[in-house]
C-alpha positions as CSV (number, residue, x, y, z in Angstrom):
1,X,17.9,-16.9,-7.9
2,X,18.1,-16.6,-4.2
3,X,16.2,-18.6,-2.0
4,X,14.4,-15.4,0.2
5,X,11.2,-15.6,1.0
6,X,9.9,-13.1,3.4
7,X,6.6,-11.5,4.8
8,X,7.7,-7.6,5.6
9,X,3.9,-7.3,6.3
10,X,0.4,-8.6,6.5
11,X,-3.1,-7.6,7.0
12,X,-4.7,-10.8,7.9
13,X,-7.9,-10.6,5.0
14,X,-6.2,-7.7,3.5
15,X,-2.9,-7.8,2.0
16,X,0.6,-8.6,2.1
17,X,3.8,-7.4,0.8
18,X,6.6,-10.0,0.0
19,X,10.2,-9.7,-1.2
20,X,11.2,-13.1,-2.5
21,X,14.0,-14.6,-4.7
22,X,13.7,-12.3,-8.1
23,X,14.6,-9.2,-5.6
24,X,11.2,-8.1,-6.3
25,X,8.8,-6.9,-3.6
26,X,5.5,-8.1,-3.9
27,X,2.6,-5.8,-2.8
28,X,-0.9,-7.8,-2.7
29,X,-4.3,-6.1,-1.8
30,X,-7.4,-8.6,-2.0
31,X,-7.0,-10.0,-5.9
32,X,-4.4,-7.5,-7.1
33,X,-0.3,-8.1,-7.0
34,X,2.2,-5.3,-8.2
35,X,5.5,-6.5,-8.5
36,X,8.1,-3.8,-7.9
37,X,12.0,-3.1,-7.4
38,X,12.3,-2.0,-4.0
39,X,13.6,1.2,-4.9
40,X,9.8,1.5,-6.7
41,X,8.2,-0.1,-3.2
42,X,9.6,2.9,-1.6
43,X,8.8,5.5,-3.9
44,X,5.2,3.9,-3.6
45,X,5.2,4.0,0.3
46,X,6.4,7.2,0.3
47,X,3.5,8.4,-2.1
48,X,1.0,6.5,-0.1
49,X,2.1,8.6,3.3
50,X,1.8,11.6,1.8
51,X,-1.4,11.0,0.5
52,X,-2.4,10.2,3.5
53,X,-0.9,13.1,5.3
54,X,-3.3,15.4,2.4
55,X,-6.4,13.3,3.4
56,X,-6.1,13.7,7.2
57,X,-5.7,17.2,6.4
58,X,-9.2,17.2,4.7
59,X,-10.6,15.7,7.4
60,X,-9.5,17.8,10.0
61,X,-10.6,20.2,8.4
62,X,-14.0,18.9,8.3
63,X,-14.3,18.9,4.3
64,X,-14.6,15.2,4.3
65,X,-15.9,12.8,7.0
66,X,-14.3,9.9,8.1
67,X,-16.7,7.6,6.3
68,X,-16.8,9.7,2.7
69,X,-12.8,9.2,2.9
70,X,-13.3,5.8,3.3
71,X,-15.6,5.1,0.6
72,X,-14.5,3.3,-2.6
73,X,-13.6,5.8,-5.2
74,X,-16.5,5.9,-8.3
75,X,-16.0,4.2,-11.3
């Protein structure tokens, strides 16, 4: 194992994502961890954009307000 330890980023009362030792990047969002291979970390972040890119289309658009898109999905 490999001594690396490293913040990529951080959200001070949010999250963090880590890569350490195992070569795994570590995504943490309040209580929740997902360990992933990087190659899955990217996959994810590129997932993540595009959703965003669809939900600032809705917006736009006036579908959706700022404030409903922010709103915790239902249960």
């Amino acid at each position: 194992m490999s001594d690396i330890n490293v913040v990529l980023a951080e959200r001070g009362g949010f999250g963090a994502v880590r890569l350490c030792g195992c070569k795994s990047v570590h995504l943490s969002v309040g209580p929740v961890t997902l360990n992933m291979d990087p190659e899955v970390f990217a996959q994810t972040a590129i997932l993540i954009r595009q959703a965003m890119e669809s939900l600032a289309v809705i917006v736009a658009s006036g579908e959706l307000s700022e404030e409903q898109a922010a709103c915790p999905m239902p249960n």
